[in-house]
Structure formats: structure tokens, C-alpha cells
Z-matrix of the N, CA and C atoms (Angstrom, degrees):
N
C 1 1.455
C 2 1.533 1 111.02
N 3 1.258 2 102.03 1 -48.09
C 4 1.765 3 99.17 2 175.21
C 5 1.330 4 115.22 3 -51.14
N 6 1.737 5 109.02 4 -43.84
C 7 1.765 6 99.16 5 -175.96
C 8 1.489 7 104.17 6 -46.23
N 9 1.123 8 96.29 7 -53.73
C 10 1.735 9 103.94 8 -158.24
C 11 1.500 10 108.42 9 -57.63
N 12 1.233 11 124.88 10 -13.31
C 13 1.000 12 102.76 11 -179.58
C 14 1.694 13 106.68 12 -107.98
N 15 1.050 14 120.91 13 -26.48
C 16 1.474 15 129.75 14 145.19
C 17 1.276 16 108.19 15 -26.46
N 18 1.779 17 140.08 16 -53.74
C 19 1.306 18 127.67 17 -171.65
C 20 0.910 19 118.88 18 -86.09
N 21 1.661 20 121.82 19 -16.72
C 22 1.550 21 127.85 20 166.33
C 23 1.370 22 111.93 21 -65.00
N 24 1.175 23 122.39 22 -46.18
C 25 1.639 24 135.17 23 -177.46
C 26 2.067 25 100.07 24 -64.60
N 27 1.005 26 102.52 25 -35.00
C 28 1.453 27 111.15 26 172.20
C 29 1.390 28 118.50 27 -61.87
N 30 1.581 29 96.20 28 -69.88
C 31 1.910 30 100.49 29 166.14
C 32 1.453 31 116.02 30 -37.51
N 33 1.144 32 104.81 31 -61.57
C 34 1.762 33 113.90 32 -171.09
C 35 1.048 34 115.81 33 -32.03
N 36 1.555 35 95.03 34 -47.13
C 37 1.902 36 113.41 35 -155.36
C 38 1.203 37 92.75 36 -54.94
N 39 1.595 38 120.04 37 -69.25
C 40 1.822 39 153.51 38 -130.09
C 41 1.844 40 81.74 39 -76.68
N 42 1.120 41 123.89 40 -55.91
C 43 1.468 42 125.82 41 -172.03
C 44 1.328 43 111.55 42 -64.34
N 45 1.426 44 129.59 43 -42.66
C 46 1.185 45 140.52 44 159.66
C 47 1.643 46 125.91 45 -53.28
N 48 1.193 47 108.36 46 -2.27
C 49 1.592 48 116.61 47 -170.85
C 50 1.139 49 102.27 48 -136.81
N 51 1.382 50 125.52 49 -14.62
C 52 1.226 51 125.32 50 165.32
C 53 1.856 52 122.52 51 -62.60
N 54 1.271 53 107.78 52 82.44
C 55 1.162 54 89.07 53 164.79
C 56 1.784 55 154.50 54 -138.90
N 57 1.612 56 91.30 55 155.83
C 58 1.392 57 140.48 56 -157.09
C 59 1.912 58 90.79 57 -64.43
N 60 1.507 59 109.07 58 137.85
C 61 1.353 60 113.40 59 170.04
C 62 1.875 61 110.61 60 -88.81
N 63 1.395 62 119.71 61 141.73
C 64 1.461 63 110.47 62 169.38
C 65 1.518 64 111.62 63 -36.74
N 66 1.946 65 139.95 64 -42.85
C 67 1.024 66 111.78 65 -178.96
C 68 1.367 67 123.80 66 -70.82
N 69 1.681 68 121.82 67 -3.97
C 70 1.419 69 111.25 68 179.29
C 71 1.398 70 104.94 69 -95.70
N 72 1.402 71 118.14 70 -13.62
C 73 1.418 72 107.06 71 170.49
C 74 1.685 73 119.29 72 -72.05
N 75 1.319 74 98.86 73 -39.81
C 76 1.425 75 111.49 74 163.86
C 77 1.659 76 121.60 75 -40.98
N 78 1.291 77 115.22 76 -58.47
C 79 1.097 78 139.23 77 162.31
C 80 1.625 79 120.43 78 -48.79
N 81 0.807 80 126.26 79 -58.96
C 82 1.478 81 142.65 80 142.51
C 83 1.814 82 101.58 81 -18.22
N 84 1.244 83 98.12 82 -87.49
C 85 1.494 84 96.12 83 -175.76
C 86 1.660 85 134.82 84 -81.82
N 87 1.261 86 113.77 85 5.98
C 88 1.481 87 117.24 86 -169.88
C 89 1.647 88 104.37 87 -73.16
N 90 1.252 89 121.13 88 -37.50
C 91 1.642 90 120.67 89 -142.42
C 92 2.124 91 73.34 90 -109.03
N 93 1.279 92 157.58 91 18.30
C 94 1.148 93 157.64 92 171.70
C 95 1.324 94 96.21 93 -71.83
N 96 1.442 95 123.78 94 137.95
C 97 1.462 96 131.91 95 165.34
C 98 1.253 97 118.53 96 -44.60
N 99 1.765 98 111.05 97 102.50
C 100 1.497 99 98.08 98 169.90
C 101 1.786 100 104.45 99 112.80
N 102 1.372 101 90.81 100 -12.02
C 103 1.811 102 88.83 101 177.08
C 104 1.271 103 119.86 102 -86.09
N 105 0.961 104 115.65 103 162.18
C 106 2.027 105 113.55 104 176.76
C 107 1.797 106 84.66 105 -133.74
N 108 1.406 107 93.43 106 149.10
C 109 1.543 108 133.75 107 178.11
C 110 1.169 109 120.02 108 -141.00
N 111 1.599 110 114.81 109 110.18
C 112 1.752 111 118.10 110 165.52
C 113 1.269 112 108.95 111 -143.78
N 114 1.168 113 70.47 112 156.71
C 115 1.805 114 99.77 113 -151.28
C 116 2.004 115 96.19 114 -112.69
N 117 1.502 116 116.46 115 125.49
C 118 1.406 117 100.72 116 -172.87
C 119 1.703 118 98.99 117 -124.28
N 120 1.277 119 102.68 118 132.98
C 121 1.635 120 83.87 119 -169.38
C 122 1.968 121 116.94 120 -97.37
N 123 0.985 122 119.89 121 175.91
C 124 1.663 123 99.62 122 176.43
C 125 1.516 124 126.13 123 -66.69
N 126 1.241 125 117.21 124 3.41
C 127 1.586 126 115.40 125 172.57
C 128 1.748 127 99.22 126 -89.10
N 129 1.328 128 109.64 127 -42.28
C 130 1.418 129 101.55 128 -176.87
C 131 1.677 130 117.96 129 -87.02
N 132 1.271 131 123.14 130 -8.95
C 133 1.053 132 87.48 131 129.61
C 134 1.519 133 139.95 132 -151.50
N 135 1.756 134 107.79 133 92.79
C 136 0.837 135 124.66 134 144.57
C 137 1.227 136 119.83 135 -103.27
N 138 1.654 137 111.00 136 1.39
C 139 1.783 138 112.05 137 -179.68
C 140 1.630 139 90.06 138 -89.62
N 141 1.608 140 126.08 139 -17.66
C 142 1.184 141 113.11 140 -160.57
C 143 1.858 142 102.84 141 -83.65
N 144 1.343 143 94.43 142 -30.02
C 145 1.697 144 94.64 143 -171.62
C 146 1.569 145 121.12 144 -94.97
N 147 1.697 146 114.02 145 31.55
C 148 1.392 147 103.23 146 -153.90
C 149 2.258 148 76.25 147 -90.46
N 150 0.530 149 130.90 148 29.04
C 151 1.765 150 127.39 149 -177.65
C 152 1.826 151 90.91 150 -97.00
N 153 1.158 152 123.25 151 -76.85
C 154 1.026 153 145.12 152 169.64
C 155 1.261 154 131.03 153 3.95
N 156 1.716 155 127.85 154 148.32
C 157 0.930 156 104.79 155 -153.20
C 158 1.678 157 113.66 156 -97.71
N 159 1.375 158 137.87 157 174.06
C 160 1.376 159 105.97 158 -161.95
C 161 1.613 160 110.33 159 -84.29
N 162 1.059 161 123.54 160 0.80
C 163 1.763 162 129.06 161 178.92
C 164 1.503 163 89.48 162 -66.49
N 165 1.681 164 140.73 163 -82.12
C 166 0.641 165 163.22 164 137.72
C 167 1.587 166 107.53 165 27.88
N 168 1.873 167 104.86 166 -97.75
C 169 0.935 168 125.94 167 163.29
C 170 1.971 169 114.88 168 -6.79
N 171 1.398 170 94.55 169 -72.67
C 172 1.342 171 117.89 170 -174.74
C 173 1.634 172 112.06 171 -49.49
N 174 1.667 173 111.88 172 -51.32
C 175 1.709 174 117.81 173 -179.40
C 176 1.634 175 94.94 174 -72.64
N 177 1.402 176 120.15 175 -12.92
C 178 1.960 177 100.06 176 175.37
C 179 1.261 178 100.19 177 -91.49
N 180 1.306 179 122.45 178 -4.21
C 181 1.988 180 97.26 179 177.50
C 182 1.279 181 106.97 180 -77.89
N 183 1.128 182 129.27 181 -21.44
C 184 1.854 183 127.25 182 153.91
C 185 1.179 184 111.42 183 -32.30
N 186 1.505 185 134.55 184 -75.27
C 187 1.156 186 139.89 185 175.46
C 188 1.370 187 134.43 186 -20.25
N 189 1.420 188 130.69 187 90.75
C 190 1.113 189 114.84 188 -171.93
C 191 1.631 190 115.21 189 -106.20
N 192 1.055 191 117.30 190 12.64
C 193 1.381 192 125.14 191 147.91
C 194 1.535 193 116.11 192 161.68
N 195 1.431 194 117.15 193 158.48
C 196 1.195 195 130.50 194 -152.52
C 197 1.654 196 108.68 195 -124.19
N 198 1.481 197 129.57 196 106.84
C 199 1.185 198 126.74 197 136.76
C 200 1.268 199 153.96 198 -72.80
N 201 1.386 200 119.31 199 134.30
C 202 1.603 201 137.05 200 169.45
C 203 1.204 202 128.86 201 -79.91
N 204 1.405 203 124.12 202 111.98
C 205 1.742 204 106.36 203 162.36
C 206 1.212 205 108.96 204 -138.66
N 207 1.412 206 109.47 205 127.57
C 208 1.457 207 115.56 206 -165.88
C 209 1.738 208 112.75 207 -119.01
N 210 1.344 209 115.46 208 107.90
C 211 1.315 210 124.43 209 -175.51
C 212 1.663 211 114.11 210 -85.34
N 213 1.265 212 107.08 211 -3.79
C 214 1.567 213 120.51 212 -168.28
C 215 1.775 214 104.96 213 -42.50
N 216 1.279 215 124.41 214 -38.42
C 217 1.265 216 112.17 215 -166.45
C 218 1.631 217 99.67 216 -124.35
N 219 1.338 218 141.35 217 45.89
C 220 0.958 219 169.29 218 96.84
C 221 2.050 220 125.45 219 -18.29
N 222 0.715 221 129.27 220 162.86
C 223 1.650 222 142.23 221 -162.29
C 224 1.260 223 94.73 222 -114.21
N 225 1.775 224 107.80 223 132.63
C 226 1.127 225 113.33 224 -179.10
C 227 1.963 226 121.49 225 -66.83
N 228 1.491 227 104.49 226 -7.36
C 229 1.166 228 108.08 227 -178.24
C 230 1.930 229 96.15 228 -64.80
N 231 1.290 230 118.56 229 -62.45
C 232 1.600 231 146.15 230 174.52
C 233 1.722 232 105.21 231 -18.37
N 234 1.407 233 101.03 232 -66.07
C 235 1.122 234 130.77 233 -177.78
C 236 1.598 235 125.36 234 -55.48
N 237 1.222 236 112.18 235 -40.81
C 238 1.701 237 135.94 236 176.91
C 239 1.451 238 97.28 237 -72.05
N 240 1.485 239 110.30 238 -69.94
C 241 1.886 240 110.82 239 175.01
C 242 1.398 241 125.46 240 -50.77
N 243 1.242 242 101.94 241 -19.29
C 244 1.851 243 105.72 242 -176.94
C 245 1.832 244 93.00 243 -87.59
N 246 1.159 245 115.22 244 -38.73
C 247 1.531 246 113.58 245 -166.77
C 248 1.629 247 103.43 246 -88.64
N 249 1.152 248 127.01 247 -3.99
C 250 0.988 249 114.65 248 158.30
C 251 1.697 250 142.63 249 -100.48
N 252 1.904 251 87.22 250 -19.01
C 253 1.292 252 105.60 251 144.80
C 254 1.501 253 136.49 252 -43.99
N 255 1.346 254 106.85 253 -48.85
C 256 1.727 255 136.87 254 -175.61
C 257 1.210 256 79.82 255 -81.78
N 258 0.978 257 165.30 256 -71.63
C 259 1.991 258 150.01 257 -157.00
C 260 1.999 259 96.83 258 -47.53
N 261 1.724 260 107.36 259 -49.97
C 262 1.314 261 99.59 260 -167.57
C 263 1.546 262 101.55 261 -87.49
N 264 1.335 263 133.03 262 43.66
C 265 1.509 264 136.16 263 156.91
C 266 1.523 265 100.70 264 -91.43
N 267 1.335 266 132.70 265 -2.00
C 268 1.352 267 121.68 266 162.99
C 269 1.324 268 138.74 267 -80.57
N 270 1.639 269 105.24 268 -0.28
C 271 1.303 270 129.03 269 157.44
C 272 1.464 271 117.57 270 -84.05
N 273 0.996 272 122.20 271 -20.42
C 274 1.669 273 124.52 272 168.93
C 275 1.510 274 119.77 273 -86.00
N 276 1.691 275 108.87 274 -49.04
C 277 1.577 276 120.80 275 -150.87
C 278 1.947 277 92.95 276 -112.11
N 279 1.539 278 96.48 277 -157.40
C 280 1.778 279 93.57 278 -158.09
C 281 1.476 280 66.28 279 -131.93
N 282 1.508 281 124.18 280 119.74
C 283 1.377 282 135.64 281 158.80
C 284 1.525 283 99.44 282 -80.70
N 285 1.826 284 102.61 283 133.31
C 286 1.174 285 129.25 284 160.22
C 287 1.081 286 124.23 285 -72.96
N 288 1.643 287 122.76 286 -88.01
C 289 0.967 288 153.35 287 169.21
C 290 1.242 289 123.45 288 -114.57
N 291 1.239 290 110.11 289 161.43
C 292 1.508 291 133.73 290 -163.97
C 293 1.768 292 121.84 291 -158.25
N 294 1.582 293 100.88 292 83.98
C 295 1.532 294 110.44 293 -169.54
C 296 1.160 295 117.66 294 -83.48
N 297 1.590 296 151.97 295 107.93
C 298 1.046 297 129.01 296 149.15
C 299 1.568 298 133.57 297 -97.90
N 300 1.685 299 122.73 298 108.90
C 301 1.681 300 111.79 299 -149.95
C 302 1.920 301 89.14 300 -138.68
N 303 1.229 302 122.62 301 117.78
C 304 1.124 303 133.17 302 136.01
C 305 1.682 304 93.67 303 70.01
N 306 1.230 305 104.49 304 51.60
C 307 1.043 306 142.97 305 -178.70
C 308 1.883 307 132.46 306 42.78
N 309 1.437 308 89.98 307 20.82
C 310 1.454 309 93.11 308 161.17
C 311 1.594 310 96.81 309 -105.92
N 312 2.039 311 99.54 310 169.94
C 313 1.804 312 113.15 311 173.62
C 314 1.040 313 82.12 312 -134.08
N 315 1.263 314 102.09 313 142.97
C 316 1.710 315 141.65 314 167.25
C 317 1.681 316 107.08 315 -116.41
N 318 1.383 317 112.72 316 114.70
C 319 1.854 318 122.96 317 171.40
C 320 1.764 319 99.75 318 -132.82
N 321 1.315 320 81.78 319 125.21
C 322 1.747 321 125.44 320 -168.15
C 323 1.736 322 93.33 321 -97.81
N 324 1.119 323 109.89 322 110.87
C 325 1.525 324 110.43 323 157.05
C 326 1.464 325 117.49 324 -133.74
N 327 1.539 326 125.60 325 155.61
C 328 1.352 327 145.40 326 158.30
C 329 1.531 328 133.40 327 -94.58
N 330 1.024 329 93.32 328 128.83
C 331 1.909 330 101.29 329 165.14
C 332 1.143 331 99.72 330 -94.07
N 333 1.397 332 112.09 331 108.38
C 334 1.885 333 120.93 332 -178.20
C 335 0.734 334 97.90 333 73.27
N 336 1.779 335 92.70 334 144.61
C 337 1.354 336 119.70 335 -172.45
C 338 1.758 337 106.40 336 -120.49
N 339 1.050 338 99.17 337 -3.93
C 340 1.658 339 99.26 338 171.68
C 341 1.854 340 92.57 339 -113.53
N 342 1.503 341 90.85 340 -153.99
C 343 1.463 342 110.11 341 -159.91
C 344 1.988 343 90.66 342 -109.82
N 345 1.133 344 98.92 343 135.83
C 346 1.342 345 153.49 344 8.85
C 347 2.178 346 103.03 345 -99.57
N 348 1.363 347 80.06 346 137.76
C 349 1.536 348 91.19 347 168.30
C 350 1.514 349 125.22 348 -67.49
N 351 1.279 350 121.87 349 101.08
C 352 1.395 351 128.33 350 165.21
C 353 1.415 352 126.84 351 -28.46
N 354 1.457 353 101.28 352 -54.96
C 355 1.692 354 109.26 353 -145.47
C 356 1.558 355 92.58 354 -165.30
N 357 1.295 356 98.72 355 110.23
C 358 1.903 357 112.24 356 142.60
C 359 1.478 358 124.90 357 -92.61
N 360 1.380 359 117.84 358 98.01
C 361 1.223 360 122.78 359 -178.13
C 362 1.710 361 115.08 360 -96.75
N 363 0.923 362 128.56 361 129.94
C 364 1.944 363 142.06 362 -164.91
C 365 1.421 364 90.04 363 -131.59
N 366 1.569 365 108.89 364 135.84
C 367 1.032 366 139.67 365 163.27
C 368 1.475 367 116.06 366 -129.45
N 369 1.397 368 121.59 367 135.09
C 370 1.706 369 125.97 368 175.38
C 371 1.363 370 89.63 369 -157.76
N 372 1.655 371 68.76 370 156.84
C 373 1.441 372 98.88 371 179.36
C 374 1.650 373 101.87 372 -151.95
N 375 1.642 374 127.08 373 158.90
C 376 1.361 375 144.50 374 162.14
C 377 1.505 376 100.56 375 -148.93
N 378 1.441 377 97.78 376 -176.50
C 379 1.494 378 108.86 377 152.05
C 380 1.441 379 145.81 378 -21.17
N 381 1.144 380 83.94 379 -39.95
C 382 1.102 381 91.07 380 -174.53
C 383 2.083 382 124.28 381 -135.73
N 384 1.020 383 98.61 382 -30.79
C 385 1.550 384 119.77 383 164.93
C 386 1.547 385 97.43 384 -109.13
N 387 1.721 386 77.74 385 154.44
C 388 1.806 387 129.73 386 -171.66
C 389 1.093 388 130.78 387 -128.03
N 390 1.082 389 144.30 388 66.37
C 391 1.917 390 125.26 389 -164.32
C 392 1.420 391 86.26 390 -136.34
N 393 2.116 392 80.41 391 -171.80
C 394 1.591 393 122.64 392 176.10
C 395 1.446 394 104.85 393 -158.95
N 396 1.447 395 88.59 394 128.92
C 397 2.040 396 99.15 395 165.26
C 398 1.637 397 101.49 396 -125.28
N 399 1.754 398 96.18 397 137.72
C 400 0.549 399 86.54 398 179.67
C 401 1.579 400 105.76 399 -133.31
N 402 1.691 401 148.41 400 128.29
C 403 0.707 402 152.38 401 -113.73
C 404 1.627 403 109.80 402 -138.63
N 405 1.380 404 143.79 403 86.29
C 406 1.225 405 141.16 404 -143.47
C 407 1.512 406 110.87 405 -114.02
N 408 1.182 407 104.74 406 152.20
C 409 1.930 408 98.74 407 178.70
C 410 1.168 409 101.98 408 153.39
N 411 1.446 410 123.10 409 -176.45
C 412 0.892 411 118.44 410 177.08
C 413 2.011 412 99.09 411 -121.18
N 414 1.456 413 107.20 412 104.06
C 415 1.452 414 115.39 413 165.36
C 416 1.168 415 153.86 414 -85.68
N 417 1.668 416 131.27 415 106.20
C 418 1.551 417 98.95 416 -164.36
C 419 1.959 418 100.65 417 -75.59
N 420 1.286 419 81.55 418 -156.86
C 421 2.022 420 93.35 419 -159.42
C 422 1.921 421 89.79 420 -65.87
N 423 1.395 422 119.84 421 -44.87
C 424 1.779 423 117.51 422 -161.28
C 425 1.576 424 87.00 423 -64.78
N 426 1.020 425 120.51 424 -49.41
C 427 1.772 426 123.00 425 -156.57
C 428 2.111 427 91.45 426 -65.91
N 429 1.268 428 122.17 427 -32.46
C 430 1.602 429 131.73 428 -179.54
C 431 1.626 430 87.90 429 -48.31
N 432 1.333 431 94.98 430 -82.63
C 433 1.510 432 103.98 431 -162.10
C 434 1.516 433 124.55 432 -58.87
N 435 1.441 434 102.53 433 -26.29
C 436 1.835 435 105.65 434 154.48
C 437 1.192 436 125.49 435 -39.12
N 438 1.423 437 105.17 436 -54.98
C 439 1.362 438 109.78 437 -150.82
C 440 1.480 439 115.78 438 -95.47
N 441 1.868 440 104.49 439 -19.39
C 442 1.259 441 114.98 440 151.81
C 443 1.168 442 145.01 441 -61.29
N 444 1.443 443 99.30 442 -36.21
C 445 1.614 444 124.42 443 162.38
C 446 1.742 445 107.34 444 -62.31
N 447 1.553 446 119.98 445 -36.58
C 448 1.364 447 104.37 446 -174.00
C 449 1.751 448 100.07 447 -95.14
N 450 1.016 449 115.97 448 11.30
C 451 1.800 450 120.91 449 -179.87
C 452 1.604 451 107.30 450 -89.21
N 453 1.663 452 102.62 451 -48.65
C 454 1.406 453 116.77 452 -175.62
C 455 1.498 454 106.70 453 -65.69
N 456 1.694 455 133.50 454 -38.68
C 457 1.152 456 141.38 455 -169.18
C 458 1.643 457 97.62 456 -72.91
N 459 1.247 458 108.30 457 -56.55
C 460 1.659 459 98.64 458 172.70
C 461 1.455 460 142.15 459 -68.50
N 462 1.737 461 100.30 460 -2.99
C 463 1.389 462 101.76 461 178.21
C 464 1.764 463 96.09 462 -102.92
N 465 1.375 464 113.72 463 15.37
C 466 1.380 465 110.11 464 174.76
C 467 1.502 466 109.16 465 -91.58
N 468 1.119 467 122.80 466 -46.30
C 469 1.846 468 131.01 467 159.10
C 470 0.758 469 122.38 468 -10.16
């Protein structure tokens, strides 16, 4: 019994340290029963933000494209492994934040930790929804907080 549980504690570890970039997790989960994947490229959206205001405007011309992955109508078995996967992206990326409020979590991570910012990667989860965006370009720190500030305003809607 001890081995066995010795090799589980082993597996865990090796899988847990293994780490996986957001596009292979992405990859990993897009083609899963029930997932949706979009892919937005920088022409679309700059057709999406021409409303916008020009602070805004200005931190999305960084952006050179934006991913979706949406586990929302997915099996909670699906769902648990993807979110626990996304817990071990803190061995790769520069965790920000980490929200837990009224029973959804929100985890904020970075590609780079200086300037220019790679990658804003968002993870949530509730009840019922599952995803990841993930947000690519090359950003300095004002264009970070722009674009976070206009991410956070729209996931308030």
C-alpha cells in the first residue's frame, strides 16, 4: 500500500512540474466535446474597437491577437482537469492575481515580467462556466493596465 501510494505522490509531483505552455493547454482542450475555440486576429479586432475610446483604442494596437476557450458546456470531469491544469500555469507564467468572489475564481497570469508584455492569460471558472483568454502582443506596463481595465469593465456587463 505504501508503494502505491508513493507512486501516486510521484505521478502527481512529475505532472505538476511539468510545464505545459497556455497554447498546449489550449490545444489540449479545444477539439474536447462541447468546447468552443476562437481565435481573433489583429484586423478583427481592430474592426471590433473602432467605437472606443482613444486611451483604450491605443493599448489594443499592441494586441496582436486574442484567444477563446470556452469549457462552459463541457463535463464536469473535462472541466476539473482543465482547471487544474491552469492552477499548474504558475510554474511557467508570472501570476497576478487570484480572485475568489461569490463563487466564481478569476487567475491573472503574465508572459514577462518586465516590458514588453507577451501574454495576458485569464482563467475563470463558476458553476457553471470554464474558459481562457488569452491576449498576445507585445505590451508595455500603461497598455497592461489599459487593456485590463477595458477587460475588467466588460466582464462587468
Amino acid at each position: 500500500m505504501k508503494k502505491i501510494l508513493a507512486l501516486l505522490v510521484l505521478v502527481f509531483t512529475c505532472q505538476m512540474a511539468f510545464c505545459q505552455t497556455y497554447n498546449e493547454l489550449i490545444n489540449k482542450y479545444k477539439d474536447k466535446t462541447n468546447a468552443e475555440y476562437k481565435e481573433m486576429s489583429k484586423q478583427m479586432l481592430a474592426e471590433a474597437m473602432e467605437d472606443l475610446e482613444p486611451e483604450i483604442k491605443t493599448a489594443m494596437k499592441s494586441i496582436d491577437k486574442m484567444k477563446i476557450l470556452e469549457l462552459d458546456n463541457c463535463n464536469q470531469t473535462v472541466k476539473k482537469e482543465f482547471w487544474t491544469q491552469v492552477a499548474a500555469l504558475e510554474n511557467k507564467y508570472t501570476k497576478l492575481d487570484e480572485e475568489n468572489e461569490n463563487g466564481e475564481t478569476v487567475i491573472i497570469f503574465t508572459d514577462g515580467e518586465e516590458e514588453p508584455i507577451k501574454a495576458i492569460i485569464m482563467a475563470s471558472k463558476n458553476a457553471k462556466e470554464c474558459g481562457l483568454i488569452v491576449i498576445e502582443g507585445n505590451m508595455s506596463t500603461g497598455d497592461f493596465f489599459s487593456v485590463m481595465v477595458f477587460f475588467i469593465a466588460l466582464g462587468a456587463q
